[in-house]
Backbone as ProteinMPNN parsed JSONL, in Angstrom:
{"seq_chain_A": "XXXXXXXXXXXXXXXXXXXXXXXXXXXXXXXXXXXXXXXXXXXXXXXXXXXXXXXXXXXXXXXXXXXXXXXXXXXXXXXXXXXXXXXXXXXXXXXXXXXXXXXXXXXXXXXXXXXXXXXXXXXXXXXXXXXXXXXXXXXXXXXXXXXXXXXXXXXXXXXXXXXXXXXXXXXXXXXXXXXXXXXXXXXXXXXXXXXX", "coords_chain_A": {"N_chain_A": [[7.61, 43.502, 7.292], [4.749, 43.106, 5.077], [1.538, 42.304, 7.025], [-0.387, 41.063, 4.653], [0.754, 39.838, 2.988], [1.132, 37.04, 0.817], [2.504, 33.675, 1.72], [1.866, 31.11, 1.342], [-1.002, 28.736, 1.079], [-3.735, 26.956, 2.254], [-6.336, 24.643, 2.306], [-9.315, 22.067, 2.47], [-10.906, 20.481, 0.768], [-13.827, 18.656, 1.028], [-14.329, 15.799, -0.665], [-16.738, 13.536, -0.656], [-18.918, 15.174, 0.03], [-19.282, 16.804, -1.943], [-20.038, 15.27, -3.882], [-20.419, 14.48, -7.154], [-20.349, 17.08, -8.059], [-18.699, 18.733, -10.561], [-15.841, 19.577, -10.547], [-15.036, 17.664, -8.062], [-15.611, 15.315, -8.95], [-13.409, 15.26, -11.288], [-11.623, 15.416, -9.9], [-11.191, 13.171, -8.303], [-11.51, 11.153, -10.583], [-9.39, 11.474, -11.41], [-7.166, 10.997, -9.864], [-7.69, 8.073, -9.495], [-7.64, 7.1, -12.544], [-4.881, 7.41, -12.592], [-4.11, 5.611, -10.657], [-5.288, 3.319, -11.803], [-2.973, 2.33, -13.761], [-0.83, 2.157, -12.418], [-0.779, 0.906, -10.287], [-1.49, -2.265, -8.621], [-4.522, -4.338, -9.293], [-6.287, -4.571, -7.143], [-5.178, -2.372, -5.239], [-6.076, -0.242, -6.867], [-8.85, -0.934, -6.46], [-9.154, -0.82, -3.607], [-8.906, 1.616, -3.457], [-10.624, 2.914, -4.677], [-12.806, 1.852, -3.787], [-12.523, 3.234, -1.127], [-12.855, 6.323, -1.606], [-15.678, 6.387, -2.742], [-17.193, 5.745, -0.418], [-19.633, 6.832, 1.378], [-19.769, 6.745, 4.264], [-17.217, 7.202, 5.437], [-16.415, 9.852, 4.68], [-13.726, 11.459, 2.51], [-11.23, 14.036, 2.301], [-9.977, 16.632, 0.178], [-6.908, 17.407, 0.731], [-5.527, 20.427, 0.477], [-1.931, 22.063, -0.258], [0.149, 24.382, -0.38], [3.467, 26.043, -1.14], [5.288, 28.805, -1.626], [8.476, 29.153, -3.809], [11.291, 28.564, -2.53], [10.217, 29.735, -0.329], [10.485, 28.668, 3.34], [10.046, 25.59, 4.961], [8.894, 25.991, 7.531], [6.756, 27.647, 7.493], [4.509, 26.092, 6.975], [3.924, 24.87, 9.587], [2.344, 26.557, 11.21], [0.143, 26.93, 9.234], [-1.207, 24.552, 8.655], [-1.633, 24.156, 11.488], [-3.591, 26.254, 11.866], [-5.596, 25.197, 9.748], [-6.756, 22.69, 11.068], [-7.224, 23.537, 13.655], [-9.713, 25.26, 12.587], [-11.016, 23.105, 11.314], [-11.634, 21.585, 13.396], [-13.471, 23.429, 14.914], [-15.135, 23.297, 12.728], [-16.781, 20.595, 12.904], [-17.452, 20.66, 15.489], [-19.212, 22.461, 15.139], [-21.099, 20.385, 12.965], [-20.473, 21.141, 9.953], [-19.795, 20.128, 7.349], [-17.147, 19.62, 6.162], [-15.797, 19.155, 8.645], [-15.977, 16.359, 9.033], [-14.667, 14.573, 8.248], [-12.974, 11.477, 7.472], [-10.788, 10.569, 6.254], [-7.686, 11.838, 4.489], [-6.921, 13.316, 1.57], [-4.554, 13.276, -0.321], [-2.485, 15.176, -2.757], [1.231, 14.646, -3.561], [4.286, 16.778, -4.79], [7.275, 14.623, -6.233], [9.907, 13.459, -6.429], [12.452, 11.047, -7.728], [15.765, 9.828, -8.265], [16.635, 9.657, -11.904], [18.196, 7.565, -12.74], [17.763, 5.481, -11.263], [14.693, 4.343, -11.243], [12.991, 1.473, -12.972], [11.248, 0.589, -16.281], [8.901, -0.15, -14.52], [5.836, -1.271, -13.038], [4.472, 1.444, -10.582], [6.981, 2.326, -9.682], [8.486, 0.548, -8.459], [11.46, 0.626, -8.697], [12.451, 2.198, -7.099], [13.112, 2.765, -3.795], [11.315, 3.82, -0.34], [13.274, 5.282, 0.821], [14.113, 6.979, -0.978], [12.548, 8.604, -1.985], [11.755, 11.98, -2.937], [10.525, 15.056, -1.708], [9.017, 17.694, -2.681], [7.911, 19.266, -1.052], [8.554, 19.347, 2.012], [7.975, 18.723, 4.263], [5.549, 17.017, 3.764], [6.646, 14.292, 3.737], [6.093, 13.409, 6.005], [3.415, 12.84, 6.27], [3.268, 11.432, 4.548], [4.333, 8.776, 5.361], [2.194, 8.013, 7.65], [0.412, 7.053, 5.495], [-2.139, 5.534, 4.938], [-2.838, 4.295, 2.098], [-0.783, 4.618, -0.862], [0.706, 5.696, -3.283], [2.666, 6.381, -6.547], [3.255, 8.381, -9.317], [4.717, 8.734, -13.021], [5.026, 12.222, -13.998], [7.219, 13.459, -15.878], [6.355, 13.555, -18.387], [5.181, 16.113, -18.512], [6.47, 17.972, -17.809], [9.643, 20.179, -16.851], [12.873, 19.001, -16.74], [14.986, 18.837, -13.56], [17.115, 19.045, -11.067], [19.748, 17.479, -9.255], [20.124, 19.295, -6.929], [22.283, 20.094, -6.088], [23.639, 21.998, -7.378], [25.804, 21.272, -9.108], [28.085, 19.595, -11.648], [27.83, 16.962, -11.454], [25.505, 16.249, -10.268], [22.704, 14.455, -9.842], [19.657, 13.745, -12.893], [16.795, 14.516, -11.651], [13.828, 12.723, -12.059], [10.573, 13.602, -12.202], [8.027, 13.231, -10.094], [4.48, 12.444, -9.17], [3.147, 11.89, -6.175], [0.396, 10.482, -4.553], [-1.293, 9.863, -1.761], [-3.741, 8.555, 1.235], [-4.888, 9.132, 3.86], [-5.44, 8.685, 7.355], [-7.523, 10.699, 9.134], [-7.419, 9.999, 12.345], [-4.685, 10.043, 12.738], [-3.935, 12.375, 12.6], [-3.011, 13.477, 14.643], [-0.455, 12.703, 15.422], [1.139, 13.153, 13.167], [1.131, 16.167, 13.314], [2.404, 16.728, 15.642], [5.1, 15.482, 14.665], [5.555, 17.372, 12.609], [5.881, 19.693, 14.265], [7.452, 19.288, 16.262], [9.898, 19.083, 14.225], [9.335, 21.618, 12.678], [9.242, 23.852, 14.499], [10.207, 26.793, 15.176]], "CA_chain_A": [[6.862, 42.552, 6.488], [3.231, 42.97, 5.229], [0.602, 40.556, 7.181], [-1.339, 40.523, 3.737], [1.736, 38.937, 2.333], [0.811, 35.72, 0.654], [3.55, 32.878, 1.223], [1.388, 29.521, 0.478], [-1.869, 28.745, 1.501], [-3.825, 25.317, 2.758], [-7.66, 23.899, 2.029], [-9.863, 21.19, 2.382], [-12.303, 20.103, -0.304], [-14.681, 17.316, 1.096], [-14.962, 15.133, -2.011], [-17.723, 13.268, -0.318], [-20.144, 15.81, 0.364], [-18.865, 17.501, -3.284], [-20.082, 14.365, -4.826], [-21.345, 14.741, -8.26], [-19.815, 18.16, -8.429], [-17.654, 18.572, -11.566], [-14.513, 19.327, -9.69], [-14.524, 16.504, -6.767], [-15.191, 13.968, -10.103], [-12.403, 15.439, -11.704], [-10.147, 15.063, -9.036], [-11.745, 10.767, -8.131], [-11.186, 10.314, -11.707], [-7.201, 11.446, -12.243], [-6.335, 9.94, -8.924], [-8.048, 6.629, -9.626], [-6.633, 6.396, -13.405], [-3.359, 7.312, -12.006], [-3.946, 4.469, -9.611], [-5.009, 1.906, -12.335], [-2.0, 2.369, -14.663], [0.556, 2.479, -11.639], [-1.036, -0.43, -9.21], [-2.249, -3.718, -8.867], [-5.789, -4.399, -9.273], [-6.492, -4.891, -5.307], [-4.961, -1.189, -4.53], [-7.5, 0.577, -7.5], [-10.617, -1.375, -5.6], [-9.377, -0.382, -2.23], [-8.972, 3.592, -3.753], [-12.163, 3.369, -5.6], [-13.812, 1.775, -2.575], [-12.688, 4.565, 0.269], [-13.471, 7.596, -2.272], [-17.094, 6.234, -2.852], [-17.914, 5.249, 0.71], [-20.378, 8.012, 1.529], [-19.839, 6.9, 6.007], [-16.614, 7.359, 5.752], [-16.129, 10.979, 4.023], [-12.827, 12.007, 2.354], [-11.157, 15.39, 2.126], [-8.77, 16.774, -0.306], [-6.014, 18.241, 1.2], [-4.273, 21.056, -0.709], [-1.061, 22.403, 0.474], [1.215, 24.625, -1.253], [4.081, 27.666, -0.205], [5.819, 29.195, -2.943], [9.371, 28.081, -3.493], [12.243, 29.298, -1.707], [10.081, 29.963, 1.628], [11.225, 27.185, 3.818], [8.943, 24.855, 5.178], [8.443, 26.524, 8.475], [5.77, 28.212, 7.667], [3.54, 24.89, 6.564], [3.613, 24.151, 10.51], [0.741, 27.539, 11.395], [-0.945, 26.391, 8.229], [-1.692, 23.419, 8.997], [-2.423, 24.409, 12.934], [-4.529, 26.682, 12.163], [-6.617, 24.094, 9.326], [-6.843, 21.83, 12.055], [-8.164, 24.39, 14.258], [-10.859, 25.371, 11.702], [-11.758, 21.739, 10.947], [-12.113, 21.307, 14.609], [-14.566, 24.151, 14.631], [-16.503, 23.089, 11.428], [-16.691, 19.544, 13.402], [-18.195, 21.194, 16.423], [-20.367, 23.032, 14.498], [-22.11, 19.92, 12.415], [-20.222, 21.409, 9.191], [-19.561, 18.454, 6.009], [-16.026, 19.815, 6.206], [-14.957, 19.187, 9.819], [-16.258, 15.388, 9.497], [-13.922, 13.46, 7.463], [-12.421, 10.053, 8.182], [-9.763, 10.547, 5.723], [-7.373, 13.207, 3.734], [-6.382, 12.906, 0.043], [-3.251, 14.427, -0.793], [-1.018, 14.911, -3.817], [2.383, 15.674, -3.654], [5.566, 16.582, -6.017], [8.067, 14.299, -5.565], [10.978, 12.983, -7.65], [13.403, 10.062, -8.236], [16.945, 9.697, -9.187], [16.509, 9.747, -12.968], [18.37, 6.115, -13.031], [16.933, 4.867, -10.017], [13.741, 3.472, -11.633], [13.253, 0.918, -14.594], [10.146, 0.622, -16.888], [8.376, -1.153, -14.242], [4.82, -0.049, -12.434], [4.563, 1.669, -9.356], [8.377, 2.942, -9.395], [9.222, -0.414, -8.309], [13.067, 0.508, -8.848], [12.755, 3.25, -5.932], [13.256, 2.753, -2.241], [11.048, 4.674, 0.238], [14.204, 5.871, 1.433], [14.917, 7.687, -2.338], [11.253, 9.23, -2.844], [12.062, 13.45, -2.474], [9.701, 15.743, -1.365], [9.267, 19.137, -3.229], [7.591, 19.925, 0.167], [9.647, 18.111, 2.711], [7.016, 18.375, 5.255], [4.959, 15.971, 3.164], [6.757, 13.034, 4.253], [5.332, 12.736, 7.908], [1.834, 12.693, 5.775], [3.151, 9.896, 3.364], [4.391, 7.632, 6.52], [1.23, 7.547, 8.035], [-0.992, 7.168, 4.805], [-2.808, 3.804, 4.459], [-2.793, 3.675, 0.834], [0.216, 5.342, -1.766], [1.454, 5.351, -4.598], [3.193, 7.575, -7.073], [2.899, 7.971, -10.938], [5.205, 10.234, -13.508], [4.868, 13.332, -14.573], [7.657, 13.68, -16.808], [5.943, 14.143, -20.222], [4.601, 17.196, -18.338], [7.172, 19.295, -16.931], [10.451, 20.669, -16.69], [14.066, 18.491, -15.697], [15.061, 19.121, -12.719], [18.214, 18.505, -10.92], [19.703, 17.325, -7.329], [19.952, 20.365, -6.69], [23.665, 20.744, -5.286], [24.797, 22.644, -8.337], [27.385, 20.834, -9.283], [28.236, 18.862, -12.954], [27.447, 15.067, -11.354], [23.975, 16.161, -10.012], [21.614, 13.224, -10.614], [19.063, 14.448, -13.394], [15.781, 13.876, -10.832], [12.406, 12.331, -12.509], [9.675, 14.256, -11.324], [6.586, 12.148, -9.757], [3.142, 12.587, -8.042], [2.527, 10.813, -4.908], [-0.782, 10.505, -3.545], [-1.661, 9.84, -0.173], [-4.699, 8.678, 1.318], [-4.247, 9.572, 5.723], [-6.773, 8.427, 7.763], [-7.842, 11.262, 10.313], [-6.758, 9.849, 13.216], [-3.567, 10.221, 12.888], [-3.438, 14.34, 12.219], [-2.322, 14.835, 15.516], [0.903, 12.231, 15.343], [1.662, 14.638, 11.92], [1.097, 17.386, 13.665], [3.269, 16.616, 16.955], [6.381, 15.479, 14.19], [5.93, 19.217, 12.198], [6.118, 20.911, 15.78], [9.234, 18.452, 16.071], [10.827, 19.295, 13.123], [9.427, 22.869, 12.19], [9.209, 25.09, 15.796], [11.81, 28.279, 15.337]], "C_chain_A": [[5.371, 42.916, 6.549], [2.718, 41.98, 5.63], [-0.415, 40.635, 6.281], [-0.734, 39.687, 2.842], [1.39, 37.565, 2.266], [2.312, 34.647, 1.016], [3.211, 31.421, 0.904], [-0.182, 29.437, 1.132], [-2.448, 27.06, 1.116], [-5.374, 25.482, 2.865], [-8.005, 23.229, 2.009], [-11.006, 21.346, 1.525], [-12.764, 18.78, 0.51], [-15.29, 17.012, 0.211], [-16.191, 14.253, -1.521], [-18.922, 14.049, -0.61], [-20.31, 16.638, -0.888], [-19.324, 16.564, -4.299], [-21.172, 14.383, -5.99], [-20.96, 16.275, -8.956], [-18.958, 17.683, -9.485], [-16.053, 18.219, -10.991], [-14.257, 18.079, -8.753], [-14.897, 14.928, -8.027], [-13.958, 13.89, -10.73], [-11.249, 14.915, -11.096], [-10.069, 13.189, -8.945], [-11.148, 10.483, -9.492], [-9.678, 10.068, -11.919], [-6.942, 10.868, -11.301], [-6.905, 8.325, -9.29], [-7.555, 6.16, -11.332], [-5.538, 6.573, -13.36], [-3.326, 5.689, -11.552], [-4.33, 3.426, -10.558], [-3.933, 1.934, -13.158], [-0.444, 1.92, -13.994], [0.453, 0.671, -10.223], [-1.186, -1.656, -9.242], [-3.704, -3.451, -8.557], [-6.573, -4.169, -7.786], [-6.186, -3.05, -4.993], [-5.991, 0.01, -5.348], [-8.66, 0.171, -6.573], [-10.265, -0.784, -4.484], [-9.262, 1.453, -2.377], [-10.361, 3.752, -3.87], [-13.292, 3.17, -4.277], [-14.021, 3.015, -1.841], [-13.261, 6.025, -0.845], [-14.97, 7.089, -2.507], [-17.767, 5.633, -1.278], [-18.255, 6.704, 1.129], [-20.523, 7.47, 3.231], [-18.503, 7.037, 5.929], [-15.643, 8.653, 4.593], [-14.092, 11.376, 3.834], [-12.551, 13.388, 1.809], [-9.913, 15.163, 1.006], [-7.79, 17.807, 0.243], [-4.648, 19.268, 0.069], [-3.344, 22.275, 0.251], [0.118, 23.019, -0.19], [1.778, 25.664, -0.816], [4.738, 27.749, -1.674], [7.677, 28.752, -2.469], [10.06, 29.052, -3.152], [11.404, 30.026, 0.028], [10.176, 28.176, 2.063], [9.646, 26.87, 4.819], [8.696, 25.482, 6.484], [7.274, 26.82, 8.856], [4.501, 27.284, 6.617], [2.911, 24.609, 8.209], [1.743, 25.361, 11.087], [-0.168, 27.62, 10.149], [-1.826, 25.671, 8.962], [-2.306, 23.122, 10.41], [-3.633, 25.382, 12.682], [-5.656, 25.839, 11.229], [-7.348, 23.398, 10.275], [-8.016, 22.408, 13.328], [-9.463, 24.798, 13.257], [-11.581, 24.264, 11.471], [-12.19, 21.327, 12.612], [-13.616, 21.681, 14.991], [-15.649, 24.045, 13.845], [-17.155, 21.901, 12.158], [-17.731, 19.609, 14.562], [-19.525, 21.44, 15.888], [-21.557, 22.422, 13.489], [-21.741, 19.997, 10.751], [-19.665, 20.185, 8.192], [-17.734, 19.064, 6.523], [-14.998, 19.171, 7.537], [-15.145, 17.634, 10.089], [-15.759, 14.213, 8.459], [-13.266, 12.743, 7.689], [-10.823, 9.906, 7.017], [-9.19, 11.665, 4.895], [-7.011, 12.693, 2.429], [-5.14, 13.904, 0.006], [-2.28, 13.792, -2.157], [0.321, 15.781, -3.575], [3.175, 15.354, -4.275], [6.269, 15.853, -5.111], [9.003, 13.955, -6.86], [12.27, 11.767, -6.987], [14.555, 10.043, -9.164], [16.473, 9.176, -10.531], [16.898, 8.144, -13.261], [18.493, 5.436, -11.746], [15.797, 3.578, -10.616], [13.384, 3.116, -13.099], [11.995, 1.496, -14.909], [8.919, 0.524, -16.013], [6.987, -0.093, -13.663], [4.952, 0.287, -11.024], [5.839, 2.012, -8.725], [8.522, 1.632, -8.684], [10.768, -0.224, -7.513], [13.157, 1.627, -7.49], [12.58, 2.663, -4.489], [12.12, 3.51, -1.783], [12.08, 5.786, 0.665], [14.13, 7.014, 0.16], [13.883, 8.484, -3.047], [11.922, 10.838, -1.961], [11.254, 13.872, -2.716], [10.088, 16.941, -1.619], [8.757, 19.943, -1.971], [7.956, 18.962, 1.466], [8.716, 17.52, 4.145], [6.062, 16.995, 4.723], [5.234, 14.275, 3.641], [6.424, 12.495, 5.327], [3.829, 12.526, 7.367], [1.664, 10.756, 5.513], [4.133, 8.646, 4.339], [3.606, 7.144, 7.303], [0.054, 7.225, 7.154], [-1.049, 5.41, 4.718], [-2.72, 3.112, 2.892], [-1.791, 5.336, -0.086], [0.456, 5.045, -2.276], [2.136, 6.209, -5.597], [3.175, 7.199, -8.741], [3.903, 9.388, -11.834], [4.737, 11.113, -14.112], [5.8, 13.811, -15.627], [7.467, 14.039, -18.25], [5.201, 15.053, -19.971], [5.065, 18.267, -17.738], [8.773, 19.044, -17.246], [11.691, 19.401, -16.393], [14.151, 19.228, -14.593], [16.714, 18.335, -11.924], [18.455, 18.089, -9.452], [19.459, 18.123, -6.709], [21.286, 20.881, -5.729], [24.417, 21.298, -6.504], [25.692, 22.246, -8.699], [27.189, 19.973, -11.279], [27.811, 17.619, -12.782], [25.886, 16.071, -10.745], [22.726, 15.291, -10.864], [20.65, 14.121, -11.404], [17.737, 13.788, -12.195], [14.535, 13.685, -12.111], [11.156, 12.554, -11.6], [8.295, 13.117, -11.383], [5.021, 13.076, -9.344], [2.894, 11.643, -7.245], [1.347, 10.765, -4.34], [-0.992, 9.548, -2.216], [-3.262, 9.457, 0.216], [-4.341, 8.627, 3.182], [-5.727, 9.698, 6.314], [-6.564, 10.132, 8.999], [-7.416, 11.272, 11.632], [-5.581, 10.161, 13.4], [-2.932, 11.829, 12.37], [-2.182, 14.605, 13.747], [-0.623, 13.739, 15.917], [1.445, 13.223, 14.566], [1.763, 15.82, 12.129], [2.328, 17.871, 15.154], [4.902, 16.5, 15.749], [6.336, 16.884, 13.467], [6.39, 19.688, 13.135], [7.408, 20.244, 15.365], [10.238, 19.333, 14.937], [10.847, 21.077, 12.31], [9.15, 23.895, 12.914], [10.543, 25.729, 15.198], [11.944, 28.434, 16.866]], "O_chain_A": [[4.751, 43.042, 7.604], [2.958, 40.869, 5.157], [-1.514, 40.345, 6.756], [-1.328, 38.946, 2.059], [1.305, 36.867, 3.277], [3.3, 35.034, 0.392], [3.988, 30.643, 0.352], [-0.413, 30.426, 1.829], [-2.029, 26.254, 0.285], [-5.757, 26.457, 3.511], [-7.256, 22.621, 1.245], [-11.878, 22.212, 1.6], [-11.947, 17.863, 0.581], [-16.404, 17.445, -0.081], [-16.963, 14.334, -2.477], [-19.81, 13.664, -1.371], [-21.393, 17.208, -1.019], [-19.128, 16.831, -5.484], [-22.395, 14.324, -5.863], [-21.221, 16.574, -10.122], [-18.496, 16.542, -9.495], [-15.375, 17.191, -10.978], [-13.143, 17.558, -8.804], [-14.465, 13.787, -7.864], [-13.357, 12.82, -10.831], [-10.291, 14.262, -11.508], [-9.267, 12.343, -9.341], [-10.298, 9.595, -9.566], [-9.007, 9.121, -12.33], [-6.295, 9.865, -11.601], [-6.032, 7.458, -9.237], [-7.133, 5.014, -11.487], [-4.88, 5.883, -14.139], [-2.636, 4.799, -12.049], [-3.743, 2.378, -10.293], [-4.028, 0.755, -13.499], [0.591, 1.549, -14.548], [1.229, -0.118, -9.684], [-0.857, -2.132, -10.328], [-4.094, -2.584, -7.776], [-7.54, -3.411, -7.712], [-7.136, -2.468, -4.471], [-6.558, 0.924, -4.75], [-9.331, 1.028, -5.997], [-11.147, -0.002, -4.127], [-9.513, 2.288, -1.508], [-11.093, 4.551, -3.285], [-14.199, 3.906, -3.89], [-15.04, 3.703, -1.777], [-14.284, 6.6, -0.471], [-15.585, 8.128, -2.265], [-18.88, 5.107, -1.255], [-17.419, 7.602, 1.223], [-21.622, 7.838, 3.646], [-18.336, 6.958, 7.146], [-14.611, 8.444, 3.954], [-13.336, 11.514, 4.796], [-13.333, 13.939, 1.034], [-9.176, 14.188, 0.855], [-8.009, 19.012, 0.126], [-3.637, 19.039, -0.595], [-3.77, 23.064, 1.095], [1.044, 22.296, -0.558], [1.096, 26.432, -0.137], [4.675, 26.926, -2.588], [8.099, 28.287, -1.41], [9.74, 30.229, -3.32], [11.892, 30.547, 1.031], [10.034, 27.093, 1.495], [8.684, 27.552, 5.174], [7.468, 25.426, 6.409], [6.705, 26.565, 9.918], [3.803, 27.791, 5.739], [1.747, 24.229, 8.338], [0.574, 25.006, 11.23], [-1.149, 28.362, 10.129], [-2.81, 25.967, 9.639], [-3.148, 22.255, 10.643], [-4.646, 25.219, 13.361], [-6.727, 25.699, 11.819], [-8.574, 23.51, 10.294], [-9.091, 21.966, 13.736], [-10.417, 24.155, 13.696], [-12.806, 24.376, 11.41], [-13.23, 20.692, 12.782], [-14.57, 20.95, 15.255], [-16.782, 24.483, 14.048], [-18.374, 22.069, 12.122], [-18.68, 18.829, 14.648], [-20.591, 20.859, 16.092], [-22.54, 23.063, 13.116], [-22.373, 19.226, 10.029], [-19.01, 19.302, 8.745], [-17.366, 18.538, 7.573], [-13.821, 18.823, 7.444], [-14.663, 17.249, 11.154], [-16.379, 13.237, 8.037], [-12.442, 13.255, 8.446], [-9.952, 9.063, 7.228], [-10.0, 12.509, 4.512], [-6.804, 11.483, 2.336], [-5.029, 15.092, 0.312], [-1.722, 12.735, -2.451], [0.491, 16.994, -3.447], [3.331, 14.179, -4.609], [6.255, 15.962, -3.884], [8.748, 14.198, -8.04], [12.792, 11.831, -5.874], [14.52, 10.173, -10.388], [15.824, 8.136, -10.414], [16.107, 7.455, -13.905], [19.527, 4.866, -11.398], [15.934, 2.359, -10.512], [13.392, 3.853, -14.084], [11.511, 2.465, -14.323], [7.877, 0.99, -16.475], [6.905, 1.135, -13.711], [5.507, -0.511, -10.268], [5.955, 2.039, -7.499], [9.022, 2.123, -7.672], [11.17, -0.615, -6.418], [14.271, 1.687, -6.971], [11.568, 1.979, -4.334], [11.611, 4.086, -2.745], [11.776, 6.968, 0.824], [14.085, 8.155, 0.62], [13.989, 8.956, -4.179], [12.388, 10.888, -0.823], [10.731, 13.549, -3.783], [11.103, 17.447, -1.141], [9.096, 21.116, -1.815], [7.452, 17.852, 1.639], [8.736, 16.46, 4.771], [5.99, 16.01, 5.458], [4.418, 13.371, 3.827], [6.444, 11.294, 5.597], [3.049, 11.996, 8.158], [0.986, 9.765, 5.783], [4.546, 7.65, 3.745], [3.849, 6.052, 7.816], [-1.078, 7.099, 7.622], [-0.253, 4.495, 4.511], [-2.593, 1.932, 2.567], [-2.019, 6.541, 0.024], [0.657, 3.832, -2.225], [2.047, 7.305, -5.044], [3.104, 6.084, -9.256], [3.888, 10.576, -11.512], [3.87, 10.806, -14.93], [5.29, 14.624, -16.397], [8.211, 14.633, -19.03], [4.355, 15.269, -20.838], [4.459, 19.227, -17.262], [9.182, 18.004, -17.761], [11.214, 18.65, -15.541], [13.477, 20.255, -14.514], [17.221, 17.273, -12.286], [17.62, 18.268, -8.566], [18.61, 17.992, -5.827], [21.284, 21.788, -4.896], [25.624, 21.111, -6.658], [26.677, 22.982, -8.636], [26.118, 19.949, -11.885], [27.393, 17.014, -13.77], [25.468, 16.587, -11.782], [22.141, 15.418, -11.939], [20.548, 15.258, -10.945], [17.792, 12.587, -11.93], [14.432, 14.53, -13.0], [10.815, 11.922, -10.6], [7.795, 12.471, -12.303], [4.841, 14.294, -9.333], [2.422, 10.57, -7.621], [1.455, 11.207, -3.196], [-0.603, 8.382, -2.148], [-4.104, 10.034, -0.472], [-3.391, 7.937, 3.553], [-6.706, 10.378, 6.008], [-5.489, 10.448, 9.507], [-7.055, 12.325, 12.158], [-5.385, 10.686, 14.496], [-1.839, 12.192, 11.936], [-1.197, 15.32, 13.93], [0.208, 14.21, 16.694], [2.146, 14.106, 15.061], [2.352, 16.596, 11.377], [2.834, 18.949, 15.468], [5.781, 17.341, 15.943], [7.251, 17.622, 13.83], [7.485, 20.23, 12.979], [8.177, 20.532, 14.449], [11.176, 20.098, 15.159], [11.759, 21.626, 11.692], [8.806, 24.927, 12.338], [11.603, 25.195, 14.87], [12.775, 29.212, 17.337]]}, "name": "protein", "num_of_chains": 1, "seq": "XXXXXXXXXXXXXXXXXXXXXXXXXXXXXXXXXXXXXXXXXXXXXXXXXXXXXXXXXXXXXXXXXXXXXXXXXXXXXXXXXXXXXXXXXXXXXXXXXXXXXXXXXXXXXXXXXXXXXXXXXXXXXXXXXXXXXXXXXXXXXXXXXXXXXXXXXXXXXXXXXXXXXXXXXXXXXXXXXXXXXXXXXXXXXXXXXXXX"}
C-alpha cells in the first residue's frame, strides 16, 4: 500500500473566527434555513444564538472516507485532529479554541417511515442511518439536532441487503451541534468500537 494513498480526510473550519468570510456565512446561512423550515421557532434562536456568540467559538467539523473503506480508519483521523487541535490550543491558535463542533451528516430514513410532517417527526432515533456509522456517537452527544431532506437532490438509495423487499431509504442531512467537552467520551466509544 502507498502512504500517499488518500482514503478520506478530516478538518476544522472555525466559523467564529471566519466570521464575515464568504464561506463560514454560507455554511450559518444553509444550516440555519435548514433549521427554520425543519424546527420550531425556540431550536432556530438557540442555533442562531450559539453560531453568533463570538465567547463561545464554533468549529465546523468535516469528515469524510470514500465509500467502501470501512469506518476504521475515521478512528486515526479523528486522533490525530484532536491531537492537532490540542496543539493549536497550546499554541494560542483560533482553531484549537472552540467550545463547540458543527457537523453535517448523510443519513437516511425508511422511505415510509416518515409523513409530511417537520423535523421527520415519523422517525425514531432508533431508525435514523448513518452513511458514516461512526457519526452516531457524535449525534448522541450533540446538544442541538435535527435533520432535513435531501431528496429533490440526489440519487434513491436502497437498504442495502440486495434483495427485492429492500426498503427504498429517503436520504437526509443531520446536523449536529457537540459541545467540546465531550470529544473525549466520542473518542473513548470510536476506540470501543473501531480498534483492529
Amino acid at each position: 500500500m502507498d502512504e500517499d494513498e488518500i482514503f478520506g480526510f478530516i478538518s476544522l473550519l472555525n466559523l467564529t473566527e471566519r466570521k464575515g468570510t464568504q464561506c463560514a456565512e454560507q455554511i450559518k446561512e444553509l444550516v440555519l434555513s435548514s433549521c427554520e423550515k425543519n424546527c420550531e421557532k425556540s431550536v432556530v434562536e438557540q442555533l442562531d444564538k450559539l453560531l453568533n456568540d463570538t465567547t463561545k467559538p464554533v468549529g465546523f467539523l468535516l469528515s469524510e472516507r470514500f465509500i467502501n473503506v470501512p469506518p476504521q480508519i475515521a478512528l486515526p483521523m479523528h486522533q490525530q485532529l484532536q491531537k492537532e487541535l490540542a496543539e493549536a490550543h497550546k499554541t494560542n491558535k483560533p482553531c484549537g479554541k472552540c467550545c463547540f463542533y458543527l457537523m453535517i451528516s448523510k443519513t437516511f430514513v425508511g422511505a415510509g417511515k416518515s409523513g409530511p410532517g417537520r423535523m421527520w417527526r415519523g422517525h425514531g432515533e432508533d431508525e435514523l442511518l448513518f452513511a458514516n456509522a461512526e457519526e452516531e456517537f457524535f449525534h448522541e452527544k450533540a446538544i442541538l439536532k435535527f435533520s432535513y431532506s435531501v431528496q429533490e437532490e440526489s440519487d434513491t438509495c436502497l437498504g442495502g441487503r440486495w434483495s427485492f423487499d429492500d426498503v427504498p431509504m429517503k436520504p437526509l442531512r443531520t446536523v449536529m451541534l457537540i459541545p467540546c467537552n465531550k470529544m473525549n467520551e466520542i473518542m473513548d466509544k470510536l476506540k470501543d468500537h473501531l480498534s483492529v
